[in-house]
Every structure is written in structure tokens, then in C-alpha cells.
N, C-alpha and C positions, 0 to 999 in steps of 0.2 A: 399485546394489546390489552387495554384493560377491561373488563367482563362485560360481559355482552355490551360491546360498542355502540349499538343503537336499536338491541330488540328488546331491553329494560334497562331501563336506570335504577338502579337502588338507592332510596335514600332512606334517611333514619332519626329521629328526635328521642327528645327526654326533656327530664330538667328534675331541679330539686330544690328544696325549704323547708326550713322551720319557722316555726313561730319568734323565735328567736333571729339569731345571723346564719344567713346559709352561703354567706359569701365563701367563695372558694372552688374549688376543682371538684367535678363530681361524675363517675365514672358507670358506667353502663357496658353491659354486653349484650346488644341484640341480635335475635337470632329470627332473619328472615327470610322465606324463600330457601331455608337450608343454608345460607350463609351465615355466617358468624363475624361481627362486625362490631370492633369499639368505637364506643361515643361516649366524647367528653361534653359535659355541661360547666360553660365558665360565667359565673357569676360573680357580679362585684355592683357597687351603688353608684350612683351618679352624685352631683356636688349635692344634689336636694337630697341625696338618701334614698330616692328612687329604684328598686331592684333592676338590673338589667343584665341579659344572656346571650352568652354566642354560642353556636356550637362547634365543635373539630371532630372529624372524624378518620383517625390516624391511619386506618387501613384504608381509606381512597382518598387519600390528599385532601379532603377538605378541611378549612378552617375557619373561624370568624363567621358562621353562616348564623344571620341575626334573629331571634327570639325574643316572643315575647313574654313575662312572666305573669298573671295573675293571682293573686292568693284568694283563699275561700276558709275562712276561718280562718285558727291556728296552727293548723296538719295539713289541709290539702289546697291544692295548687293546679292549673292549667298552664299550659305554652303551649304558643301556638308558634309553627312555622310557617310564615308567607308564601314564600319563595319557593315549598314543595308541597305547599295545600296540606298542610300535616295538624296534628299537635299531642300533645303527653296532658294526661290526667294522672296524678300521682298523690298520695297520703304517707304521710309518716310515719312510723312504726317504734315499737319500743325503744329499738337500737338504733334509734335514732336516723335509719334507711329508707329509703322513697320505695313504696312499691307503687307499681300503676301498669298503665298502658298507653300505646303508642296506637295511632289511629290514621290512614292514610288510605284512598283509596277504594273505601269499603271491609276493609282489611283492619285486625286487630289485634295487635303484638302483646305478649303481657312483656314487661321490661323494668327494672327492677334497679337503682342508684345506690351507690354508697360513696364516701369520700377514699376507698381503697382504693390506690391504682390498679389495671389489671394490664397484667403483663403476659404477654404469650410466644415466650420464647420458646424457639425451637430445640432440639439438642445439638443445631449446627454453630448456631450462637455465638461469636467470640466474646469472650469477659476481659477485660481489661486484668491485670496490668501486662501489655501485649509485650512480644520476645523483639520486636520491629519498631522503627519511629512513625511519628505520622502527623503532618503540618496541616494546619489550614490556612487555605490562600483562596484567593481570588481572583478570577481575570474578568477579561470586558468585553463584552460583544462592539466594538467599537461604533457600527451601523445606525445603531439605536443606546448605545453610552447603557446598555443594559449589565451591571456587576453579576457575576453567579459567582458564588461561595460553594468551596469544596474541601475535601482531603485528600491528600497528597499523602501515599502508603508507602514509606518504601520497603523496599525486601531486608531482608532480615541479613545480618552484617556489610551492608549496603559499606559502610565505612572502610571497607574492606577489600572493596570490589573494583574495579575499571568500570570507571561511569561509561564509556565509552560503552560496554559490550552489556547494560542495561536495560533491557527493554522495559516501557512503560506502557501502559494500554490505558486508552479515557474511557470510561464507561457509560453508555449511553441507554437510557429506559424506554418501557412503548409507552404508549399513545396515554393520557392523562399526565396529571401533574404529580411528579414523583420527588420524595428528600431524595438525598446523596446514597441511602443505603435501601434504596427502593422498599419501603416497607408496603405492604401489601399482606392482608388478612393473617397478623399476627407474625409474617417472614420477614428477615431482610435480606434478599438473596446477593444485592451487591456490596452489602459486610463481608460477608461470607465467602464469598469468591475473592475480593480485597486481601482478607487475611489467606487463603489458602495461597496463592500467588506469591504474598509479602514471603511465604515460608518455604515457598519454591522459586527465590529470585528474580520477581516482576514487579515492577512497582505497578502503581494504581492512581487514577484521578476520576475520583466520582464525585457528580456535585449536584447541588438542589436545581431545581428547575426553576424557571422563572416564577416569583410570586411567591417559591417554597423556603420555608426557614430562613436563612438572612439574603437570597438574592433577590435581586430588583425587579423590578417592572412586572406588568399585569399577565395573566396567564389567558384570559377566554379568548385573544384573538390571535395564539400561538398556531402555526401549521407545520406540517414537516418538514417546510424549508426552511421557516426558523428557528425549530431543533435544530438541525443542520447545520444553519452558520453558528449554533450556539457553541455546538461541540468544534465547530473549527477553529473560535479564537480558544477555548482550551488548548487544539491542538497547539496554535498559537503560543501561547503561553510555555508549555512543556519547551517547545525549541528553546525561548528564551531563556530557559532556566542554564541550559548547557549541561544538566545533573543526569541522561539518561542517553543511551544509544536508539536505536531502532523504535520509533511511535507508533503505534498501534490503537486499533478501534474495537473495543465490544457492544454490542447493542442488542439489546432483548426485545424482539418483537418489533412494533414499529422502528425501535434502536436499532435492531438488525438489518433496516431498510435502510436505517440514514446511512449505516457503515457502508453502502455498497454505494451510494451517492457520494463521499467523499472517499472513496477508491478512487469511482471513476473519476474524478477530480483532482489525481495522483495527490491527495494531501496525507496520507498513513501508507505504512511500508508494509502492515500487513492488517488483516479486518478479519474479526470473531464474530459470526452472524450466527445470532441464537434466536430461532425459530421467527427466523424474517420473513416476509415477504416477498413473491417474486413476480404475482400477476395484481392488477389494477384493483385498487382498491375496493371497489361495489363488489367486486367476483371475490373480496376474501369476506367481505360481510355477510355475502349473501350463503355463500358457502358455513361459515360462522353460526347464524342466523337456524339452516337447517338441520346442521349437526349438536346445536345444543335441543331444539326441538326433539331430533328422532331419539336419542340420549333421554330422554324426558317421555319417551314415551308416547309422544306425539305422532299421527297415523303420518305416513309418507304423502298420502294426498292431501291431507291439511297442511304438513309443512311446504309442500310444493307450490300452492294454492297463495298462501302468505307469502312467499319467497318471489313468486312470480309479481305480488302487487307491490313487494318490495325494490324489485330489481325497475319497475315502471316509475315508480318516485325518487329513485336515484338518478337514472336514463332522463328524467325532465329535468332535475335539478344540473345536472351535467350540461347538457345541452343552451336550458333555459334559465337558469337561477331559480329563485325561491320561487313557490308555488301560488298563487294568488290565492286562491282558495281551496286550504287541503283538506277542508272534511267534503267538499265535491269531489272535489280531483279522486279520491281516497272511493269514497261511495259510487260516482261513477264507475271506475275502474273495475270494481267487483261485481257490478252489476253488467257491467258487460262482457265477463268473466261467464258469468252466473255462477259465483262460487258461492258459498253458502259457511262461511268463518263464522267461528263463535264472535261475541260482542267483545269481547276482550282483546280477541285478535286485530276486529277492525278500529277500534279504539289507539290504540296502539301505533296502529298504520297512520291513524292520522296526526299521531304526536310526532310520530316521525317526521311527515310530509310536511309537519308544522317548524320542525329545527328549520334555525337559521345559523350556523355555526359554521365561521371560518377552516376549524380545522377540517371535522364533517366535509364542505365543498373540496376542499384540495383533495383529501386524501382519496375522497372515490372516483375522484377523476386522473388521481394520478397513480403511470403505470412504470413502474422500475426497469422495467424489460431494457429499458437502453442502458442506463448506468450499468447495470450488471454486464450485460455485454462488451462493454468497456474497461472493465476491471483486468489490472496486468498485477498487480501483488498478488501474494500468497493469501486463499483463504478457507479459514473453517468456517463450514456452512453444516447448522446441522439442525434438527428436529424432532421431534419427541413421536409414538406413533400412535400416542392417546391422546395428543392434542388436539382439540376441541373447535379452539379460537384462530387458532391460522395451521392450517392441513400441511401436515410433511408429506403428506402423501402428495398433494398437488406443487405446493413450494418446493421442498426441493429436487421434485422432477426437474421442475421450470427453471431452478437455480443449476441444474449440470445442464440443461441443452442451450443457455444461454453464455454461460460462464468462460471464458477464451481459456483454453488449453495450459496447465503448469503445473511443473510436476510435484509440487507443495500444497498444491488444493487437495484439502481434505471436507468431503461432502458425504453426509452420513443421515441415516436415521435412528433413532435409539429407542428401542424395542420398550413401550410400555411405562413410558414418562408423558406429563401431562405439559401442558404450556410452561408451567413454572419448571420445566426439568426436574418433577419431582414424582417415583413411582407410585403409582394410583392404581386403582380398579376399575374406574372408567374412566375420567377424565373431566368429570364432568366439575362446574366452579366450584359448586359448594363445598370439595372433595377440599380445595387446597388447605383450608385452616386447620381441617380435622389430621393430614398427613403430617407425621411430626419434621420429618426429613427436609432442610428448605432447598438443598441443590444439591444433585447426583453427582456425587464426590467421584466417579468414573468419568462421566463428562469432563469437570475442572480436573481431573489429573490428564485427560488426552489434550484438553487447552495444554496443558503446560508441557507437555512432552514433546506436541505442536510446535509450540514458540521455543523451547530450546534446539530443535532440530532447523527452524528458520532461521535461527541468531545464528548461526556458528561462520 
């Protein structure tokens, strides 16, 4: 799932000029909250010569998010961001670099541009020129004529092989809008797992999400069930190719939830569930919610306190839809609590109570419990035990007492890995860009040892 799913949103601006042409690409690393987060500024003129700016922010999916430029002299410059109440004040420098700051909130980043890329590869990284093929294709959500765009990995002397006794696995990301090789705070964990696979005979299809890099259609009114039919005309797709035996699902996070919804829908022969979910969506927020708190240091009766007015704006919204009036709903609630939340906390509650967001509704109303129940293929279910964002300690209880009996399921927890399956020291978000490691090459070698003992 992607970071704190609705107890903060992170967002982030910049921007950059000369007195001269500043048209072009211009790169930032902010660092806030303990996160570490690239932001691109794209600048180009309009037909008048007019400056104008988007922003992208490669590590959470966003792109195109619209700014506005004004200059102040020759050196310095303001943008502002609409859409998150933001904006960058920034000056020029010898070398020709933006120094300034980023303002949001009350809050004041210093933040700092130049036209270098910044790159933050991992040492997991694969570099090109790969020992494996790898195509890109595309299929179609037929439903809604929605195209996704992917790559198609195959295993390494594939040429070589009986397509027949090939297994291929789709890969499937959580909850936000992800490219094909899930990047997320400098990682790309489904590269990575791609090429390890390609080099232990699995092919691979991993593809952009709706909205993301060349495929179609709009992303804000995406829910889990239309991830779900997206990954299915893939699976779709793969049949018609005829190039692979045995199809298979991976899904990380909320992905790990769709794989057990197209189990139970006999569409995959076998499903990789990496740090899925297995109880109703509000009880994984909420759960979520207080374990990045106490993590943080936050007393057990304030995160209780908050969690409790959180679990009441979910509960209405489930029942009733959108809230008529959430800074009442929100203020009531506490007051007949008698809790006593810092202002930032109750602030917060009411931005929540304020989303109106399709996926947000489905998801915390929807509970996995019966699809998993109904799962007859093979599956590895597993979870991290510093995970933060979706408890292995609660999930995969609920995924073995739900799970139907075979003697191929492999259900695991893995000692001291964070959501990303990568080892940390607490678990906590900020940890993931700082950890060089993008995926616990232990995990990806028992996947694969997994799926050669299933294929046989």
C-alpha cells in the first residue's frame, strides 16, 4: 500500500529560472518528514513566450501536476502550487542552481534545483545490456477499451526451452498509481524481481497502471476491482500469446489482495501474495494508522484516541457515503469522546472526513475474507515482521485460517523486513530510500524454488 494511505499525504514543489532560458528539466531532492523524495520541474513557453510549469514526482506516481511561475527580477522567482496549497521561492546562484524553499502547511523545506538528473539506484539495479529478451506489448481492458502498456521478460534461453513447461507470472502493485517497474523512493522492486526470475526461468509481465507512462485512461476513479479486471485482461493476453505454460499472479500489497480475488475466480494456476491483505479494509488503515504513530513515538493513548475518531469516519462513510459536514462530524465526535488531540491531529481527521475518493470508499468497505476462502491453487502468502503498513502479524494469521487446505501453500513470515521486503531497523517509511537493498533476494529465491516445485 502506498505510505500512510490516509493519516498524511505527502506532497512536494519547486521550480527553477534564469534571467535568461530556463526552459528544460529541473531536478530537486526533498527531503521531508524524513522522506526523501525526487521532484522534477518541467518547464517550456507557450506560443506567447509565456513561462509555464508541471511538476512529476517519480517516486509517488505523480506527474503533470500544474504550477505556476512568476519571476521577480533577474534571479529569483516564486511557484506556486494550487492543487496542494503550496509554493517555492527560489534564487539563482553562481552555478547557475536554484537555491530556495518550499513552503506548505506552516512548514519550511529548504530545497535546492539544478538541471542534473538525480538518480538513486539501488545495488539491486539491473543495467542493461540484459543476458534475457524483453518486448513491449500491450493489451486491453476490453470493459472500458482502457490499453496498458507493459514488458514482457522472458527467462533467459527461453529459445531453448518447451514453452509448454514455462511459467509466467503478471505482476501486480498496491494501492496508488504505479510504472511497470513499481518505482517508489528511489527502488524499482518489480525490475528487480523481473530480472531475478528471467535468470531463474519465469517469464514476467509487468505494466503501467492506468494513466501511468503510455497506458490509457484516467487513474482518480480507479478501485480494487478495477485493478482486478485490469490484471485479468493481461492474464488474457498471456493465454493468447500461446508462448508460456502454467500463469501465475504476484501482487504486492493491495496487489496481493487482487491475486487472491482472481484465484478465487479460478483465472491463475498459482498466486504470489506479497504482504497482502486478508481483513476489511478500515481494520488495515486503522491498524496502519497506529503503528506508524507508536513507531514515531507517539503515546499509546493519543494514537488510540485518533484511531478511535478515525475508525467513526470510516464506519459513517461505509454505511452512509460522504459526510455532509466533516469539520462538525470530526469536532463532534471528539468532544463527545472528551479527547483532548493536539490541533494537528484534529485537523487531519477532518481532511480525512473531507476525501471523497472512489478507491478510499471501496477499499474500506471491502473484506477479502471470502475470496481467500475460496482459493484452490497453490499459494505463497507471505509478510515481513517489521511491516508497518499492512501487519503480518494480523494478515497472515487470517490468510492460514482462512486459506482451503493444499499441500503447495507456502504461508510464511520473514523475520525483520519492512513492507518493501527490504531489511530495516524499524520499519518505519522514511527507512525505505535510506536502505540500499530493494528486495530480499531470500524471499525472490524461495518464490522461485516455490514455482519450480509447482511446475513439475
Amino acid at each position: 500500500m502506498k505510505t500512510h494511505l490516509t493519516l498524511v499525504l505527502i506532497f512536494f514543489i519547486s521550480l527553477s529560472c534564469f534571467a535568461e532560458d530556463i526552459t528544460g528539466q529541473w531536478y530537486g531532492l526533498l527531503k521531508a518528514n524524513g522522506v526523501k523524495l525526487r521532484v522534477v520541474f518541467n518547464i517550456e513557453k507557450d506560443d506567447s513566450g509565456k513561462e509555464i510549469c508541471t511538476l512529476d514526482s517519480p517516486d509517488q506516481g505523480a506527474k503533470g501536476i500544474h504550477a505556476v511561475v512568476t519571476r521577480y527580477g533577474s534571479d529569483s522567482l516564486k511557484i506556486e502550487i494550487p492543487s496542494i496549497a503550496a509554493y517555492y521561492t527560489g534564487k539563482i546562484n553562481k552555478e547557475k542552481d536554484i537555491e530556495g524553499k518550499f513552503f506548505q502547511s506552516g512548514m519550511t523545506y529548504y530545497f535546492d534545483l539544478s538541471q542534473k538528473k538525480i538518480t538513486l539506484y539501488s545495488d539491486q539495479t539491473p543495467k542493461p545490456p540484459f543476458s534475457y529478451k524483453t518486448e513491449e506489448v500491450s493489451f486491453t481492458n476490453t470493459e472500458d477499451s482502457v490499453v496498458l502498456q507493459g514488458t514482457l521478460t522472458y527467462p533467459r534461453k527461453y529459445e531453448n526451452m518447451n514453452r509448454k513447461t514455462v511459467p509466467v507470472v503478471i505482476m501486480i502493485g498496491g494501492s496508488g498509481r504505479h510504472n511497470r517497474d513499481k518505482d517508489i523512493f528511489g527502488h524499482k522492486p518489480f525490475l528487480v524481481i523481473a530480472d531475478y526470475f528471467a535468470k531463474n526461468g519465469i517469464a514476467t509481465l509487468r505494466y503501467d497502471d492506468r494513466g501511468i507512462g503510455y497506458s490509457t485512461g484516467e487513474g482518480d476513479n480507479v478501485t480494487t476491482y478495477t485493478k482486478m479486471k485490469d490484471a485479468l485482461a493481461g492474464i488474457e493476453y498471456l493465454k493468447k500469446t500461446h508462448k508460456f505454460g502454467k500463469i501465475g499472479v504476484l501482487g504486492h500489497s493491495e496487489g496481493g489482495t487482487i491475486a487472491f480475488m482472481i484465484a478465487a475466480r479460478e483465472k491463475a494456476k498459482f498466486i504470489i501474495s506479497l504482504a497482502g491483505t486478508a481483513v476489511r479494509g478500515d481494520e488495515v488503515l486503522l491498524d496502519q494508522n497506529k503503528s506508524l504513530f507508536l513507531v514515531d513515538g507517539v503515546s499509546e493513548k493519543s494514537a488510540d484516541e485518533y484511531c478511535d475518531i478515525l475508525r467513526e469516519i470510516f464506519n459513517y462513510k461505509i454505511e452512509f457515503g460522504s459526510i455532509e459536514n466533516p469539520q462538525e462530524f470530526v469536532s463532534d465526535a471528539i468532544q463527545k469522546k472528551e479527547y483532548d488531540l493536539p490541533v494537528s491531529y484534529t485537523n487531519n481527521l477532518k481532511k480525512v472526513a473531507e476525501i471523497e475518493n472512489k478507491w478510499i470508499d471501496y477499499f474500506i468497505a471491502f473484506d477479502p475474507s471470502e475470496d481467500i476462502s475460496k482459493v484452490n491453487c497453490p499459494v505463497f502468502a507471505v509478510g515481513g515482521t517489521k511491516d508497518l503498513q499492512v501487519s503480518s502479524k494480523i494478515n497472515i494469521n487470517r490468510i492460514r485460517e482462512l486459506l482451503p487446505s493444499n499441500k503447495y501453500n507456502f504461508i510464511n513470515e520473514y523475520n525483520g523486513l519492512n513492507h518493501l521486503f527490504q531489511p530495516c531497523e524499524t520499519g518505519k517509511i522514511t527507512e525505505y530510500s535510506d536502505i540500499e537493498q530493494t528486495f530480499c533476494p531470500q524471499v525472490m529465491m524461495d518464490i522461485c524454488g516455490w514455482i519450480e516445485t509447482i511446475n513439475k
